[in-house]
N, C-alpha and C positions, 0 to 999 in steps of 0.2 A: 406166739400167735397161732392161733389155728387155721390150717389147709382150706382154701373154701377151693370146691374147683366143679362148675357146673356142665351136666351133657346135656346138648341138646338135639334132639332128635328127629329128625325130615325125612320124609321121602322124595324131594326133590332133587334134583340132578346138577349136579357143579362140576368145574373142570378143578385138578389139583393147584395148589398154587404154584407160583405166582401170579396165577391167571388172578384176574379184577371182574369185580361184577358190583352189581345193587345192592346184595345181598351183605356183599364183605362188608357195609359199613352198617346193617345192622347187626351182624356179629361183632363188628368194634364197638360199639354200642352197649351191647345185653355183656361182653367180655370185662367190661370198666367194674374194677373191684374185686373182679376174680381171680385167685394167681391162676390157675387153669381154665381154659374154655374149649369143649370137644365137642365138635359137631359130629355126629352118626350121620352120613347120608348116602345116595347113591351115585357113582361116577357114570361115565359117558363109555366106560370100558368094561368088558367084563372080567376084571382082577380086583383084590385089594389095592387100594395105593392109600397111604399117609404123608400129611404134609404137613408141616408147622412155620406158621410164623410169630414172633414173638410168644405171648401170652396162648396161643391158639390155633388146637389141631383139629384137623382135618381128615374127617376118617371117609372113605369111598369106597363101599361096598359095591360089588358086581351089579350091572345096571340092568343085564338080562332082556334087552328091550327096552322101547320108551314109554311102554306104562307103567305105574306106578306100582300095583298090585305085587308085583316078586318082590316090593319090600316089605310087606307082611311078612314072608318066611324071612327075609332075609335080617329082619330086625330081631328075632331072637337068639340071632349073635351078640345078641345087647349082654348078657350076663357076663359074659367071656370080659367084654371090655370093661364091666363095673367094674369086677372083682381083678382086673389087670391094672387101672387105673383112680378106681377109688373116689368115686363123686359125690361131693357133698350134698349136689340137686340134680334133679333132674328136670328138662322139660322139653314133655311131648308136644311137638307140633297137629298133630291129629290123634283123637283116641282110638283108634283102629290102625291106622298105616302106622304101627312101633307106638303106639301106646298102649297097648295090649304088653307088649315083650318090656314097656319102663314101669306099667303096671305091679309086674311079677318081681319086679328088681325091686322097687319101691318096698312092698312086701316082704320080699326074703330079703333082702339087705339094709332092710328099714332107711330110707331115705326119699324123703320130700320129695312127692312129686307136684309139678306145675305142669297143668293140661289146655291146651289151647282148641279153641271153636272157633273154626274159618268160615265155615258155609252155612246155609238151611237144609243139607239132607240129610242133619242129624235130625230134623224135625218134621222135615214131608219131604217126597219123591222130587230127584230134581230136573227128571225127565220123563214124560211119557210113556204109556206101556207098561210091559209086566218086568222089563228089566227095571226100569224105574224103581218101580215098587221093590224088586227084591232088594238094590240096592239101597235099598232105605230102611228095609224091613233088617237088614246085616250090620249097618252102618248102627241101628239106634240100638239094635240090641248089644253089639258087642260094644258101644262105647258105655253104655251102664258097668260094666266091670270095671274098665278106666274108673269111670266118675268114684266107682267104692271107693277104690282104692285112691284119690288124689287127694293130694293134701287141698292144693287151691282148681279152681275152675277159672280161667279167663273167658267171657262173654265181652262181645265189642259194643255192646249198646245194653240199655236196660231191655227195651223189646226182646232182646236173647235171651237175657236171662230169664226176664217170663216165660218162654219157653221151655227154659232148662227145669222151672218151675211143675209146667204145668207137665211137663212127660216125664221127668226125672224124681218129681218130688222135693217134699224141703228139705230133708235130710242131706240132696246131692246141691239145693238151693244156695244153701249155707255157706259151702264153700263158694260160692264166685262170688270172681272179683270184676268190675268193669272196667278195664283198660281198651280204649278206642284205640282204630288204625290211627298210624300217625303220615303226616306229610310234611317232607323236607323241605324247607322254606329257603335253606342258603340253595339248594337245586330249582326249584320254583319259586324262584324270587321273583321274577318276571309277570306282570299281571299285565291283562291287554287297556293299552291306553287309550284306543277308541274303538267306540263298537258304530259304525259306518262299514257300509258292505259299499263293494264295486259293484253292484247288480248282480254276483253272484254269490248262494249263500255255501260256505264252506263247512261242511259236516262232519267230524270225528267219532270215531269209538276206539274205544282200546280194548281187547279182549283176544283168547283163544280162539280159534277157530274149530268151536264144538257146536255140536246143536243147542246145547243149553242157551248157549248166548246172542242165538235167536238171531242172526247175521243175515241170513237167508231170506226170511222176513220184512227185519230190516231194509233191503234192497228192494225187496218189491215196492213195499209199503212208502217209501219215498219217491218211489212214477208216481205215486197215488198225490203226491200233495200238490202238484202244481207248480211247483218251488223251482228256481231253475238252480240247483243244486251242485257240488263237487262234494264225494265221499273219499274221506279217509280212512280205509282198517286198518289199525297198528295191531298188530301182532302174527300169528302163524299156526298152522295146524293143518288136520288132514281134509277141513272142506276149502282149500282154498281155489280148488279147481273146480268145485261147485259153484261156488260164486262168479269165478270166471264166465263159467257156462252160461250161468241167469243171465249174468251182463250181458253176454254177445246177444240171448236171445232175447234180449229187450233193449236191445240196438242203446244200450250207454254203457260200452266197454272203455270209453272216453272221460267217464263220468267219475271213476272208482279207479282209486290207488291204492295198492296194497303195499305194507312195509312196515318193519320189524326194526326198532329202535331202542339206544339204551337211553336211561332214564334223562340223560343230557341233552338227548336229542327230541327228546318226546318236551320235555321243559321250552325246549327253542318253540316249538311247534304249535304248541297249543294257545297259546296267547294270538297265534295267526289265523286260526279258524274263526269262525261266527257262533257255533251251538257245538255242543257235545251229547250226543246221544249213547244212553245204555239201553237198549231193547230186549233187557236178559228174562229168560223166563224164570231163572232160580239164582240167587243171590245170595254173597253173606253179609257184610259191611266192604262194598268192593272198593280198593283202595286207589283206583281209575278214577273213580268219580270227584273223589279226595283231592285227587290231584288236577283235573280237571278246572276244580272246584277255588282250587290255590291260583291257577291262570287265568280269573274272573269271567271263567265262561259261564255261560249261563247252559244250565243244566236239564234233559229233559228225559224223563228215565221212567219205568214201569216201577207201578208196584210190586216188588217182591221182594222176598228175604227181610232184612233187617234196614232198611233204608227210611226208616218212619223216623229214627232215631237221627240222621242226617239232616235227608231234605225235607222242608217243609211247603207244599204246595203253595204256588204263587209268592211265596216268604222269597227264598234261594233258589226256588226252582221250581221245575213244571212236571209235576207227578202224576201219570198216566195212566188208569183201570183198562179194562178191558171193557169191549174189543180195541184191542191196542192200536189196530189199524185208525181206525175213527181219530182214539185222544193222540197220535202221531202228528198227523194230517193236521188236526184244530192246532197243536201245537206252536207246530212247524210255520203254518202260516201266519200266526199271530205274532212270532219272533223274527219273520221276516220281515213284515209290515211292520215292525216298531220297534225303533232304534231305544227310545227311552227304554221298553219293556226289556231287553237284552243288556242294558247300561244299569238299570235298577236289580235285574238279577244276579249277574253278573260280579257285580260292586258285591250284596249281601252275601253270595257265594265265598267269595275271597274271606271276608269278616267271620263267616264261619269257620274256617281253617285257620286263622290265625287265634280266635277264640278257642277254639276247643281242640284243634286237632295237630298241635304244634310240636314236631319231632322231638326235641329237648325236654319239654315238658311229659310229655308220653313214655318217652323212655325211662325220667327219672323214678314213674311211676310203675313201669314193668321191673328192673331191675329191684325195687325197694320191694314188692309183692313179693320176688321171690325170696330174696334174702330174710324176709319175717318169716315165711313160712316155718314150722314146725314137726313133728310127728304127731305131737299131742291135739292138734288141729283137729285130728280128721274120725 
């Protein structure tokens, strides 16, 4: 029987095992059928470390800091490890951060590569300004070398892949494949069984703590609705003491929690809120929403990125234009004032993730993509 043994390559940051994370069970997942499964990625340290458990190693490159950018250099240690280990696929997490370096592998060691599309700043700026722009202007031109060179292309919606279309052409069209985010249903089992407020409306988001994700904003723009409100930000990053700031000086430092949860705990959680808001200005298919979306909350989120392929306005949710402030505010109030409207979106929400977006099914679909891949594909 022949060797199959797939790398997959990240620039995200993991602790060596036996540490547990989110992450470990979608690598138990994509590892099903593989006698080897190697993650390339970055540790918390700056050394090598290697770890294995059963079926799958774990490779942690020097972290250099907590951006992500030193793994650019750092992934063209990728050759070393082919030709040390001998992978029958590859697959890049971004075409820039180490798909550039599974690229060249791909090529010189002729082997399949699978290339994944997380965001939209492969396709427009995903922040303001002339950094914006360069990073968009580096991000789209260097993942065209990727795309030559990949066997398949994963986009998470068709809207993507129109995209992929219209800046990449058909030649790079060809290859994608549409595999959607998935959401874990034995973790989000949990849907809210009544949507009745205590007179106070409870508000979530999940997200970084980056400009992109428009937090900032968000916090103003909710004095604005009227609403007597409680704000949840799950997650962490370096504006969290901006927000702070805003609070105190719009006297609801009482109003907003900040906290950083695993996926078990975020499952408990969400089914207790009333609305979940994403206020992002740049998006890709964000997997928040998904999950959000699995705890029958009713969902109220901007247009951007690739989210046309999800929510459908008034259908599962309340899809917002700009000025965002304005459709916020109309939102906000209209979900307050009515239990049916939150209970009707809510319900449709859940039906959508159990329809299309269901862990088991998804994955049977990502592992089966890679496995047909070919060379003579591309």
């Amino acid at each position: 029987m022949t060797r199959t043994c797939l790398f997959h390559i990240s620039g995200n940051q993991y602790f060596p095992f036996p540490a547990a994370h989110h992450t470990r069970r979608i690598w138990n997942e994509l590892s099903k059928g593989f006698d080897e499964y190697h993650v390339i990625a970055r540790g918390f340290g700056n050394r090598y470390v290697h770890s294995v458990e059963g079926t799958i190693h774990l490779h942690l490159l020097p972290a250099f800091g907590k951006r992500m950018w030193p793994f650019f250099f750092l992934s063209w240690l990728l050759p070393w490890f082919v030709f040390r280990y001998k992978p029958t696929y590859l697959l890049a997490q971004c075409p820039v951060l180490g798909g550039l370096a599974a690229a060249f592998c791909s090529r010189v060691f002729r082997i399949p590569l699978f290339v994944e599309l997380h965001g939209a700043h492969y396709f427009a700026p995903a922040r303001p300004g002339w950094k914006g722009e360069v990073e968009h202007v580096l991000y789209r031109w260097l993942s065209r070398i990727t795309f030559w060179a990949a066997t398949r292309i994963r986009s998470l919606s068709d809207d993507m892949s129109e995209c992929v279309l219209q800046v990449c052409g058909a030649a790079t069209y060809k290859k994608v494949i549409v595999i959607p985010n998935r959401v874990d249903l034995e973790i989000f089992r949990f849907s809210k069984s009544t949507y009745a407020t205590d007179g106070c409306f409870r508000v979530i988001t999940v997200g970084s703590f980056f400009p992109r994700k428009n937090l900032y904003a968000l916090i103003e723009d909710l004095c604005k609705t009227g609403v007597d409100f409680r704000l949840t930000l799950v997650g962490a990053g370096p504006l969290k003491e901006e927000y702070l700031t805003l609070a105190d000086r719009l006297h609801m430092r009482d109003r907003i929690e900040m906290v950083s949860l695993d996926h078990q705990s975020l499952a408990a959680l969400l089914p207790q809120q009333d609305v979940y808001v994403h206020y992002a200005l740049s998006e890709g298919v964000p997997r928040a929403i998904l999950e959000a979306m699995a705890a029958g909350l009713p969902v109220v989120a901007t247009r951007v990125g690739f989210i046309k392929g999800v929510l459908c306005d008034e259908e599962n949710a309340l899809v917002i234009d700009q000025p965002y402030t304005d459709g916020l505010v109309k939102s906000l109030r209209s979900l307050a004032e009515s239990e049916d409207l939150r209970r009707r979106l809510g319900v449709a929400a859940r039906h959508t993730i159990e329809e299309r977006f269901e862990w088991n099914r998804v994955f049977d679909q990502y592992r089966s993509a890679i496995k047909a891949m070919s060379l003579e594909e591309r």
